[in-house]
Structure formats: structure tokens, C-alpha cells
N, C-alpha and C positions, 0 to 999 in steps of 0.2 A: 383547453388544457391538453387535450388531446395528441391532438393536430402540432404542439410542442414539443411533447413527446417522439414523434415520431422525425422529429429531425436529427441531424447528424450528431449534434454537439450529445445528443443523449443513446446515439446506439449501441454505447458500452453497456449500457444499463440489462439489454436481452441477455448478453452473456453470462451477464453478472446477477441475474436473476435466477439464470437456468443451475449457475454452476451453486450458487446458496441452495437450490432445491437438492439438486444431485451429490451434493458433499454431505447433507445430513444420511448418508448410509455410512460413512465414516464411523458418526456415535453409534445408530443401530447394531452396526457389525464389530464394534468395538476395534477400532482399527490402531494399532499402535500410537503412543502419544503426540507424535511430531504431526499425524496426519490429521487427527483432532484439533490442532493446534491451527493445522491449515485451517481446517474449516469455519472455524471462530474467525483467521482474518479474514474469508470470503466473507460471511455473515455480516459480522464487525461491518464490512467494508458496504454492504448494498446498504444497511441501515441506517449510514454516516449518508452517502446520498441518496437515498429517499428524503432523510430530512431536511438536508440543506434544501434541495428544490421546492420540496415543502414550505420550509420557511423562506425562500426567495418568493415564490407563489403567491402564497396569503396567511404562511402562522406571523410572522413578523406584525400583524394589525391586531395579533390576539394580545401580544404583550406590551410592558411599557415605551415613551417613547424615549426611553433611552437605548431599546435597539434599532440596531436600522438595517435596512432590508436588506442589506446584504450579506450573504451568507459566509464571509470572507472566515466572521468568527470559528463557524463549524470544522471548514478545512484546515483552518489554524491548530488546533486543538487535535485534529485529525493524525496530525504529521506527527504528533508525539507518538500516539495512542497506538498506531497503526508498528512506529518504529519499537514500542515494548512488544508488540505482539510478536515482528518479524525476530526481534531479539531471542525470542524466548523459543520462536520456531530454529532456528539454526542452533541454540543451544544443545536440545532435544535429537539436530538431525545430522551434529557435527562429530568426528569420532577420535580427534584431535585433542588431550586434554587440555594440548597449551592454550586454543584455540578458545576451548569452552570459558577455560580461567580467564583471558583477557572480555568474554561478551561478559562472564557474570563481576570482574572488578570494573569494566567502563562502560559496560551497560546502564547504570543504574544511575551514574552521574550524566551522560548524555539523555538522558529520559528528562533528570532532573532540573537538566539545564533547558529543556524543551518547556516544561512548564513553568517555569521560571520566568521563560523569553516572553512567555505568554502570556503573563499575568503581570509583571510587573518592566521589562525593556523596552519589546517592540510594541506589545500588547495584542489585544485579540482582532483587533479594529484594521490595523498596519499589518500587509503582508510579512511572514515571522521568516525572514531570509535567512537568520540567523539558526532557527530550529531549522529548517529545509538543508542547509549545509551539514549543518552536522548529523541530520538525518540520512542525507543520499549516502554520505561518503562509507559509513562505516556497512549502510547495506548492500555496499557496490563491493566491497572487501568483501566481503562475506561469502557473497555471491562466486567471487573468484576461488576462494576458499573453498566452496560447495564443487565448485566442478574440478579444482584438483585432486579431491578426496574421490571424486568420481573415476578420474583419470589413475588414479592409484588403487583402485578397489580390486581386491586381490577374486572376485565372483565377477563372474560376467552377467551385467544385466541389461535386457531389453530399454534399449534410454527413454523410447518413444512411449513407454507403455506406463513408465514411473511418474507419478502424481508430481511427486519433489522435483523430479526436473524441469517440468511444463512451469510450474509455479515460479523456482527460483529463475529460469529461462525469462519469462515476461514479466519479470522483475527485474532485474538488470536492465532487460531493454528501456523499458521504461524510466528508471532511473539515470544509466546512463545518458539516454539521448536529452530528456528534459534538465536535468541536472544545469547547465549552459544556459538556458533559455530560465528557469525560476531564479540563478544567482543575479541576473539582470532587470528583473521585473520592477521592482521598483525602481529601479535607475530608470526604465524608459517609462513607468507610471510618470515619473516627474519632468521629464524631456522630452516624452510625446506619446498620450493615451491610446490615439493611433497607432503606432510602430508595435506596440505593447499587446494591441488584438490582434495581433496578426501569428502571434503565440497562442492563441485561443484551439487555432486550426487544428494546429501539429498535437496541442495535449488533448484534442480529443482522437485524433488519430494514435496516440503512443496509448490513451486510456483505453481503446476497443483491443489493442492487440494486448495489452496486459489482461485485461478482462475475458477476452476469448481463451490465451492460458490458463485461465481460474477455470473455467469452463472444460478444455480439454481435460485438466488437472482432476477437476470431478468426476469425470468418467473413465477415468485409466483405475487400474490397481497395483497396487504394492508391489512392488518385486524383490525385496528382501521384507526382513522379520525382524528390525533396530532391539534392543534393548526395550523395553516396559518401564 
């Protein structure tokens, strides 16, 4: 098991461990809500994979067999779960009213429709293309959003040293560049399994540099004081 671990496809997992340790000083220090917020989806996020690997591993032999060992379920479920958290982090960290009022009136229907996709369209089983679209898109806006507020910020602040930036920074990335590569997965799932791992590479490359953000992200501090 080891000796698995320590290959490429999982070396997002150091960052992503380091920065779950390092972000619980957030609650300790009581650090304003948005950065709280981070830290639940750092958290949230190591404990979603832990388990999938887990249940790729050997929990899938503990239950009935009507699961089957691949973990496709976990990440499926993932994409919603992950996209109410980011929601609720850019609510908190956005200073835009109009802004806020469009995450909390289409927020809650794209959540909705995630779960939805989930449970009864594409299902848990079938990659959920359908959640992943309407997940990326509106965190890639958002994103863009985040750094014009930044560009407009009447304070001058240290960009390198801000939590939010590191985080919303290898989020984008991340979503951008995979974005292309997950609208097509099933399409070359069914025209060629091969062509199809060869996206495997690149999403563990784009998961080490989003995870090493989560990481730099834990170890900066705040550099303004948001609203409470």
C-alpha cells in the first residue's frame, strides 16, 4: 500500500495533508469567516480522498455487491459538495452586492441540479459531465470576479502573503485547464479507454499545483479584516 502511495498520481495528497494541518489555526485564531470557510474545503477535500482510495483499496469488499470498486461514485458527489462550499466561500469573500445576490439566487439551483444529476440522470456510477459543467463554469466566473475586486481594492495589499489569493489562484488553474479535458471524458470513455488515460497524467499534475496552493494558502495570513 505503501509503495502506492508514494507515486505520482497521489503526490497531491502531501500538500493536501500539510495544508488540512496548517489551516486548523484559522478556527484556533478565530480568523474571519471566509477563511474558516477555506479551511472546511481544505479539510472537506483531504477526507473526500482519503476515502475514495480507501474504498478503491479494500472498503468496497466491506459492503454489498451492489457497489463496485470504483470510486467514480465518491468524486461524483464530490463535484456538488465541493461546488456549495466554494459558493459559500466567495459569497463571504466577495464585496459586490450584485455579485453576492446572483451566488445566493443561482447558487442553490446549481447545487440542486448537481444532486439531481446524481441521483436520478447521469447517476452516481456514470461520469456526471453534466454536474462538472455547471460546476467549473460558474467557479471560473467567480474566480475572475475575485481578482477584479482585487484589482479595484481601494488598500494596497501584499497579494503573495493573502490566503484567498493562493487558493482562488489554484482554483482557476485547476478548473480552467481541466475544464476541456472532463467535458470529454466520456466521449473518449466510449471511443477509446486509452486516449481517455492519458488525462489521468495532466489531472494529477493540475491536482499537485491546486493542492500545493491549499498549502501555501495555510501558511500566509490575512491581510485585510472582511466584515464578520
Amino acid at each position: 500500500m505503501l509503495h502506492h502511495l508514494l507515486g505520482y498520481e497521489y503526490a497531491y495528497l502531501l500538500p493536501l495533508l500539510l495544508s488540512a494541518i496548517f489551516c486548523l489555526k484559522m478556527f484556533r485564531q478565530k480568523w474571519p469567516k471566509q477563511y474558516r470557510t477555506l479551511a472546511i474545503l481544505i479539510i472537506v477535500s483531504l477526507a473526500i480522498e482519503v476515502f475514495a482510495i480507501a474504498w478503491k483499496w479494500y472498503l468496497y469488499d466491506m459492503f454489498i455487491p451492489a457497489y463496485k470498486k470504483s470510486n467514480l461514485w465518491i468524486y461524483n458527489v464530490f463535484v456538488t459538495i465541493r461546488l456549495a462550499i466554494l459558493l459559500v466561500l466567495f459569497f463571504q469573500s466577495m464585496e459586490s452586492k450584485k455579485i453576492k445576490k446572483v451566488i445566493l439566487l443561482g447558487g442553490p439551483p446549481i447545487v440542486l441540479f448537481g444532486l439531481v444529476n446524481y441521483i436520478s440522470i447521469q447517476g452516481p456510477h456514470q461520469y456526471n459531465t453534466y454536474s462538472v459543467i455547471f460546476a467549473h463554469i460558474p467557479i471560473i466566473v467567480l474566480c475572475l470576479c475575485y481578482f477584479r475586486q482585487l484589482l479595484g481594492a481601494d488598500k494596497i495589499l501584499e497579494l503573495h502573503k493573502e490566503p484567498m489569493v493562493w487558493l482562488v489562484l489554484g482554483t482557476f488553474v485547476y478548473h480552467v485547464a481541466s475544464l476541456p479535458f472532463l467535458i470529454m471524458l466520456n466521449f473518449l470513455n466510449m471511443k477509446s479507454s486509452n486516449l481517455s488515460m492519458l488525462f489521468l497524467p495532466i489531472n494529477d499534475t493540475l491536482n499537485l499545483i491546486m493542492c500545493s496552493s491549499y498549502l501555501i494558502s495555510s501558511i500566509c495570513n490575512p491581510q485585510q479584516t472582511p466584515q464578520r
